[in-house]
C-alpha positions as CSV (number, residue, x, y, z in Angstrom):
1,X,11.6,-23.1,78.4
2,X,8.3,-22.7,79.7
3,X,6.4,-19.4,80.3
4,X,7.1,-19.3,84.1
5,X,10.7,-19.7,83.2
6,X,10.6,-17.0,80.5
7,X,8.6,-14.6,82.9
8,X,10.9,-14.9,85.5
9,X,13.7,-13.8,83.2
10,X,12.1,-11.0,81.7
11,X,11.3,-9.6,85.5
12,X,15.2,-10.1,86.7
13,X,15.9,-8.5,83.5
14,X,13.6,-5.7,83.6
15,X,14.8,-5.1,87.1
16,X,18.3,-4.9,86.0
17,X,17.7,-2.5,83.5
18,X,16.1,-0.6,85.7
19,X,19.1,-0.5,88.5
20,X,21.4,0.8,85.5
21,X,19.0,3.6,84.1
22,X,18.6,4.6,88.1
23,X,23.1,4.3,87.9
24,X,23.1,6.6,84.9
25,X,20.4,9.3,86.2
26,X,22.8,9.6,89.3
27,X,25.8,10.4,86.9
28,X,23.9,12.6,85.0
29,X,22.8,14.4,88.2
30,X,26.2,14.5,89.3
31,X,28.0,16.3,86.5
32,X,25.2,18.7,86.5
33,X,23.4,17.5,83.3
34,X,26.1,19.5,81.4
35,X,26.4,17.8,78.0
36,X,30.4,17.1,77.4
37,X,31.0,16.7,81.1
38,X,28.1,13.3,80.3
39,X,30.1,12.8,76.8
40,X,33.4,12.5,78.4
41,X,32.0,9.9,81.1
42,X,30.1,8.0,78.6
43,X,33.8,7.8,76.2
44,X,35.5,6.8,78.8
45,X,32.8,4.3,80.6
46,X,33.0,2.6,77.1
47,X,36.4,2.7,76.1
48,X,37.5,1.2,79.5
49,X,34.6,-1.7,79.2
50,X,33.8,-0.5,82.8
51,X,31.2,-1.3,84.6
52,X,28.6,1.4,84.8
53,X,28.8,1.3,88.8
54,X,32.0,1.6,89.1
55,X,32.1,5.1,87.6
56,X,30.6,7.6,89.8
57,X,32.9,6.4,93.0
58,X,35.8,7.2,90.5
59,X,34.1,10.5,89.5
60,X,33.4,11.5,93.2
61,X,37.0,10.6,94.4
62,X,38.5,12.4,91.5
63,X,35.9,15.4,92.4
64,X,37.6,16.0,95.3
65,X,40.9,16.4,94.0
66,X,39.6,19.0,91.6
67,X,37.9,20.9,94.6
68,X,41.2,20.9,96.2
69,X,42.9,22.7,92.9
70,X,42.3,26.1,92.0
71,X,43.2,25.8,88.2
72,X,45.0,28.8,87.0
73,X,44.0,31.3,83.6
74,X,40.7,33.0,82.9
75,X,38.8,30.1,81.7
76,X,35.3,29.0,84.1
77,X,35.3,25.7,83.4
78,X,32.9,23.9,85.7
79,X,34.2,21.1,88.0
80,X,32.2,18.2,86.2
81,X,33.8,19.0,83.2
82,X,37.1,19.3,84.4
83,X,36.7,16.3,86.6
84,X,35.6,13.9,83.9
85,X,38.3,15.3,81.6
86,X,41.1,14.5,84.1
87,X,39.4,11.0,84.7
88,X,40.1,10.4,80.7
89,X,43.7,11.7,80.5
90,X,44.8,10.1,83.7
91,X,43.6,6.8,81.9
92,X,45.7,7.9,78.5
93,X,48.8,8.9,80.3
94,X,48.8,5.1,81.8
95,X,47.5,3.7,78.7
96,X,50.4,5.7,76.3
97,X,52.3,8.3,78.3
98,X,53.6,10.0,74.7
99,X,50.1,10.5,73.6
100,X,49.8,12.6,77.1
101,X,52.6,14.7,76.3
102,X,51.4,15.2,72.6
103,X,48.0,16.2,74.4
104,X,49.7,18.5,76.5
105,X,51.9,20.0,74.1
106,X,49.2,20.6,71.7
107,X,47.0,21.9,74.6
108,X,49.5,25.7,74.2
109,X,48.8,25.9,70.1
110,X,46.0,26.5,68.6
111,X,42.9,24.3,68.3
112,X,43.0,24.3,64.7
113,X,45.4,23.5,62.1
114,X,48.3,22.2,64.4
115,X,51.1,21.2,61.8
116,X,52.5,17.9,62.3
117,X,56.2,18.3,60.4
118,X,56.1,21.0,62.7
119,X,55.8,18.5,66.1
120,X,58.1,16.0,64.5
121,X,60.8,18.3,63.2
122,X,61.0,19.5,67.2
123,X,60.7,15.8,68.2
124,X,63.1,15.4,65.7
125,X,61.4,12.6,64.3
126,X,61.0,11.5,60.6
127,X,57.3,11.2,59.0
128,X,57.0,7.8,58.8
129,X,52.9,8.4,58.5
130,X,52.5,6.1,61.7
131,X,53.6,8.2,64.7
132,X,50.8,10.1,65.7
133,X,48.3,7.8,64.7
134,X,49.8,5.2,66.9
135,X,50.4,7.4,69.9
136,X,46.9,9.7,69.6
137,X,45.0,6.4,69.1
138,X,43.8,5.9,72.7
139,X,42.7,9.4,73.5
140,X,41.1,9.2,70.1
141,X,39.4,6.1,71.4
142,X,37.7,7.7,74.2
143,X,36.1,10.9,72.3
144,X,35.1,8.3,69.1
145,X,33.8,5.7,71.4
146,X,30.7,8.1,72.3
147,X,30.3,9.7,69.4
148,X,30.0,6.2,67.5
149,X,27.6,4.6,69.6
């Protein structure tokens, strides 16, 4: 390849990268800088494989729906937040619809030191060591995803 040829290609790409850094300061802007609400998009963005532009017409559209809700309890969560964590579960509940009731059903315990023979005794399951791996795996796949990168 000669140096016109490699020039050229370094431009286009330079240009590229810039498009997508401009794409990602828009999301950023858009979920109002706040840390887990940027976490939560970046999971999913990467779990899903999606294209970075295809995210913030999902977020705005989803946005909407969440300004439309008045969500009901004491906690002041802001709408970013909310919005990209809706975004995520909607994709787990088509991905594996019992990890979305395990989410939810957790969701009313306590954050910490949920009991699993408790869960599967009310499921009335056995332990076979493999349930809630297999059905916790996708959700797990969007909050590791980030974290791991």
């Amino acid at each position: 390849m000669n140096m016109v040829g490699l020039s050229l290609i370094l431009v286009m790409l330079s240009a590229h990268y810039m498009f997508l850094l401009e794409e990602v300061r828009m999301i950023v802007k858009e979920l109002d800088c706040l840390p887990l609400a940027v976490d939560q998009a970046a999971a999913y963005v990467a779990a899903r494989q999606l294209d970075i532009v295809r995210y913030l017409p999902r977020y705005k559209q989803r946005f909407m729906g969440v300004m439309g809700e008045k969500p009901r309890g004491k906690r002041n969560y802001k709408a970013s937040v909310i919005t990209t964590w809706e975004i995520s579960f909607a994709a787990v509940q088509q991905e594996n619809p019992q990890a979305a009731e395990l989410l939810t059903t957790c969701s009313f315990l306590n954050n910490e030191d949920i009991w699993e023979d408790i869960l599967l005794k009310g499921m009335g399951l056995q332990d076979d060591g493999q349930y809630f791996s297999n059905i916790t795996r996708p959700h797990a796949d969007y909050v590791t995803t980030r974290r791991s990168n």
